[in-house]
ZARO-735371 format. One record per residue: residue number from 1; residue in three letters; y, z, x of N, C-alpha, C, O in turn. Coordinates in steps of 0.2 Angstrom, whole numbers, padded with zeros to 4 digits. Example, Ala and Ser with C-alpha at 12.3 -4.5 7.8 and 13.67 -1.06 7.14 Angstrom:
     i    aa     n_v     n_w     n_u    ca_v    ca_w    ca_u     c_v     c_w     c_u     o_v     o_w     o_u
     1   ALA   -0028    0039    0066   -0022    0039    0062   -0016    0039    0066   -0017    0042    0071
     2   SER   -0011    0035    0064   -0005    0036    0068    0000    0039    0064    0006    0040    0067
//
This chain:
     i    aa     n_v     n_w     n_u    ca_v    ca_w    ca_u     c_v     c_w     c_u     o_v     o_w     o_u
     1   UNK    0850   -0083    0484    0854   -0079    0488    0857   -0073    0485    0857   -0068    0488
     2   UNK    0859   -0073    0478    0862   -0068    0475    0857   -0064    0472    0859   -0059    0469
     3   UNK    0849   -0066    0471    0845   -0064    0471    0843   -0056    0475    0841   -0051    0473
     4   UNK    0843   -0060    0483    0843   -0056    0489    0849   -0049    0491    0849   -0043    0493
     5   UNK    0853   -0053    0488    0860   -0049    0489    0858   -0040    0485    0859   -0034    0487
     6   UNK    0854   -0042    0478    0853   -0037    0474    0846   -0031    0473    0845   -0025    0471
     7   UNK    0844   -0036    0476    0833   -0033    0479    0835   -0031    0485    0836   -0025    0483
     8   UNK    0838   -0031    0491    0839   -0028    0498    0841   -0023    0497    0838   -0018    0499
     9   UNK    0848   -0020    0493    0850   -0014    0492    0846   -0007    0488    0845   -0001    0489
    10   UNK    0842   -0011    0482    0838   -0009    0479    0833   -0004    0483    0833    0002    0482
    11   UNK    0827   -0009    0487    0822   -0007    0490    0825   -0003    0496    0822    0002    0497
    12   UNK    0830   -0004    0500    0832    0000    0504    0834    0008    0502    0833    0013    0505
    13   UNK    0838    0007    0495    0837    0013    0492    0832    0019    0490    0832    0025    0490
    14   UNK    0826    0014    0489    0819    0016    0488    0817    0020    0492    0814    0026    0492
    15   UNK    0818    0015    0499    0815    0018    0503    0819    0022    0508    0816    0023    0514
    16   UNK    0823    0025    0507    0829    0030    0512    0830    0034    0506    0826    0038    0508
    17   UNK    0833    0035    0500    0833    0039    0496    0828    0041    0491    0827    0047    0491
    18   UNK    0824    0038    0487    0820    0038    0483    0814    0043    0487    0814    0049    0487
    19   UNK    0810    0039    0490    0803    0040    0494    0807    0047    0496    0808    0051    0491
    20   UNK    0810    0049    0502    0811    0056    0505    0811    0062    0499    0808    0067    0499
    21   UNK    0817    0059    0495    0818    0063    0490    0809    0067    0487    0806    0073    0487
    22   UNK    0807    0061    0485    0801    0064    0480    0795    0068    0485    0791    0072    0483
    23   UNK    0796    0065    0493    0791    0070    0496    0796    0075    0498    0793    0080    0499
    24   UNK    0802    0075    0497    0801    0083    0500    0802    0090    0494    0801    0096    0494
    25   UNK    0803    0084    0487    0800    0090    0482    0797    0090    0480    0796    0095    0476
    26   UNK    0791    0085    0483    0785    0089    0482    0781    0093    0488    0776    0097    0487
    27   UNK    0784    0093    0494    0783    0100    0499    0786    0106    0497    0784    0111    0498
    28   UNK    0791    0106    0494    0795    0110    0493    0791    0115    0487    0791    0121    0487
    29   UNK    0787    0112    0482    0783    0115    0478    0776    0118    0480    0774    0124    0478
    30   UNK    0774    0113    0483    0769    0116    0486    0767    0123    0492    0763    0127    0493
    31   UNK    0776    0122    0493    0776    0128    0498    0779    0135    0492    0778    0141    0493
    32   UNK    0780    0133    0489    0783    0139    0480    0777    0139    0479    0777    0144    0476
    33   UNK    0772    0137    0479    0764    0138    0475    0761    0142    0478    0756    0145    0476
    34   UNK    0763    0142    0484    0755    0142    0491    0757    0151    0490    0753    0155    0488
    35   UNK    0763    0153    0490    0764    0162    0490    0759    0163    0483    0756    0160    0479
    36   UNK    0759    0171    0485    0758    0174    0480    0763    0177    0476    0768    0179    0480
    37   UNK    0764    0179    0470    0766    0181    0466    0765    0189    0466    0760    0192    0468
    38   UNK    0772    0193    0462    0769    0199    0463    0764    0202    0457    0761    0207    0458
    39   UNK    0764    0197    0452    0758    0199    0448    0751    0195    0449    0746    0197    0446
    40   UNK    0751    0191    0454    0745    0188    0457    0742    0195    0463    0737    0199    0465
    41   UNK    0747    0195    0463    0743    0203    0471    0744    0208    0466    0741    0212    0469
    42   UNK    0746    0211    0461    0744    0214    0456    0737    0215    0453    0735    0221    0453
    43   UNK    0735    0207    0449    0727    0206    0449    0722    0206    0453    0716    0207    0452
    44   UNK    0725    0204    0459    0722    0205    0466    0718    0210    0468    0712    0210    0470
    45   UNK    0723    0215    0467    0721    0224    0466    0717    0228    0463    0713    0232    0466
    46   UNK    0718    0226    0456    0715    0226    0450    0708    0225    0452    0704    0229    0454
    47   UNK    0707    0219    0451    0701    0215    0453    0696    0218    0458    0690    0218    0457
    48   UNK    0700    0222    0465    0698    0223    0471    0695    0230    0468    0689    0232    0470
    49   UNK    0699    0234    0464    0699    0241    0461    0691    0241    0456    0686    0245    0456
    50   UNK    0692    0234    0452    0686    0235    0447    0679    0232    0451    0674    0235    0449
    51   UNK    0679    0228    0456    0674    0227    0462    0669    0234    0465    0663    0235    0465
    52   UNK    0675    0239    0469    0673    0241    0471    0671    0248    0466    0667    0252    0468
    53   UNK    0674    0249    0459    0670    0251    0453    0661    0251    0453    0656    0255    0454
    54   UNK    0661    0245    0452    0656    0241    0448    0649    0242    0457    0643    0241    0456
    55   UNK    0651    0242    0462    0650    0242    0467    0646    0249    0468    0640    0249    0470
    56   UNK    0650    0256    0468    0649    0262    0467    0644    0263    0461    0641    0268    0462
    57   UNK    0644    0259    0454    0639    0260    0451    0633    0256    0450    0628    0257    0446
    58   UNK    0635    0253    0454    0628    0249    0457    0623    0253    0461    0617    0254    0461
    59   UNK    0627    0254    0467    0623    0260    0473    0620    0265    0468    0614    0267    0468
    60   UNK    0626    0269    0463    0619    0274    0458    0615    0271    0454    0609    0274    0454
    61   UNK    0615    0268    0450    0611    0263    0447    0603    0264    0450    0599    0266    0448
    62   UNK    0603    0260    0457    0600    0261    0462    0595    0267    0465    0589    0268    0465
    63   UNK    0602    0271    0467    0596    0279    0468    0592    0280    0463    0587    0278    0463
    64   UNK    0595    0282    0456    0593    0283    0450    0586    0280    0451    0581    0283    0453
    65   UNK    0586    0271    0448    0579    0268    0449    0574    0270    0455    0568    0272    0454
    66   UNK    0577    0270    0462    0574    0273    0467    0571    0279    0465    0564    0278    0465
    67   UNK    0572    0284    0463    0572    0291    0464    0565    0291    0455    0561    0296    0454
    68   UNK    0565    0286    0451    0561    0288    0447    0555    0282    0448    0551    0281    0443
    69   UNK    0555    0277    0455    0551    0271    0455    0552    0269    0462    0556    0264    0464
    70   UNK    0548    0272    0467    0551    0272    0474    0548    0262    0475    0550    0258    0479
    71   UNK    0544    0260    0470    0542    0254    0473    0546    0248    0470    0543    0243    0469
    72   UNK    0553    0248    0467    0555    0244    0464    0557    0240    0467    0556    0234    0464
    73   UNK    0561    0241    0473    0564    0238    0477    0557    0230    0481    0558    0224    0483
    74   UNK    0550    0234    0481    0545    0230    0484    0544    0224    0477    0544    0218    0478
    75   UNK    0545    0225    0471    0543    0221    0466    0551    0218    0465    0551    0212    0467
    76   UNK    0556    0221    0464    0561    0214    0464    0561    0210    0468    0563    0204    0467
    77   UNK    0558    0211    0477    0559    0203    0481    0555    0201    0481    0554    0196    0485
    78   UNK    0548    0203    0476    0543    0198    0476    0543    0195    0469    0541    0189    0468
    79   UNK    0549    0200    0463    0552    0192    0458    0555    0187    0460    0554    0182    0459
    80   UNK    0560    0190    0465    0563    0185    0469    0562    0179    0473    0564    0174    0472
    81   UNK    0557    0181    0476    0555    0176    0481    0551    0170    0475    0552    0164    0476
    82   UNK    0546    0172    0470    0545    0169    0466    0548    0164    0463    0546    0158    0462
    83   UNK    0555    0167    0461    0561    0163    0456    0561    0158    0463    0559    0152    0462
    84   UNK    0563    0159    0469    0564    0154    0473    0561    0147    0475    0563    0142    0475
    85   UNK    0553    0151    0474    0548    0146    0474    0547    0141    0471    0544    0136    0472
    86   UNK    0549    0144    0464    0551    0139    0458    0555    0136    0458    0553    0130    0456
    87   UNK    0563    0139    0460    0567    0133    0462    0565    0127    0465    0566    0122    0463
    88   UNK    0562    0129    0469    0561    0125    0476    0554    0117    0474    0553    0111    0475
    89   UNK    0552    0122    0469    0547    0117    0467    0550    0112    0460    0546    0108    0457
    90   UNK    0554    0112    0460    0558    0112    0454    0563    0103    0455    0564    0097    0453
    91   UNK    0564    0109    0461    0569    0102    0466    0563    0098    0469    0562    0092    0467
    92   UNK    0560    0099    0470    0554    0092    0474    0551    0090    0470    0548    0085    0471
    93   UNK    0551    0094    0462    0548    0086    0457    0556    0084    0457    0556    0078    0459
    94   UNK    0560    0086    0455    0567    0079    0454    0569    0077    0461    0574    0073    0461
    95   UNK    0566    0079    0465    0567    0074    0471    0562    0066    0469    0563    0060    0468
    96   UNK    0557    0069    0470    0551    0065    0469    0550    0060    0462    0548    0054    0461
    97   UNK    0554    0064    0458    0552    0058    0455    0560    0053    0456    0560    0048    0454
    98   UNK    0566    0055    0459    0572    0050    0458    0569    0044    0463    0572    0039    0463
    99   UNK    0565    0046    0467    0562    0041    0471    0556    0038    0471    0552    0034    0474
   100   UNK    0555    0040    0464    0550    0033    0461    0554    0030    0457    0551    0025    0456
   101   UNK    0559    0031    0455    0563    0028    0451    0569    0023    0454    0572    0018    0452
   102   UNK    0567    0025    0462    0573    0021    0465    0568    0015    0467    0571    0010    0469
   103   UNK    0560    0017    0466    0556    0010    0468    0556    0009    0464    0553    0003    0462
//
């Protein structure tokens, strides 16, 4: 009985004080995470800034090669399509063989 008298208060504590507490500081953190930051939208920026850089020298990049190899563009999607095929054959031997393996 003086066992009960001691566990009852305990666990009631746990579970009315304890348990709420720890969920609500952990919502409470998760909602302080979920924002941004002014130096996260900062890099943000940045980022957006060096994208659209590297994007802009990409397009001349491009004419350039164009303008000195009208057919280049025909020969990278036929590397490409190539590398694809390779992948592709790549996965059907490790497909094939993980299912002799599973026999």
């Amino acid at each position: 009985m003086s066992e009960a008298v001691i566990i009852v208060p305990i666990i009631l504590g746990i579970l009315f004080v304890a348990l709420p507490w720890l969920i609500f500081h952990y919502v409470t953190k998760w909602k302080q995470s979920k924002t941004l930051t002014v130096e996260d939208e900062g890099l943000l920026d940045d980022l957006h800034a060096l994208a659209r850089r590297l994007d802009e020298r990409m397009h001349s990049i491009e004419r350039i090669i164009a303008a000195d190899n009208p057919d280049w563009r025909h020969e990278q999607r036929l590397l490409e399509r190539e590398r694809e095929l390779q992948d592709s054959i790549g996965r059907l031997d490790i497909d094939r063989s993980e299912k002799i393996h599973r026999l």
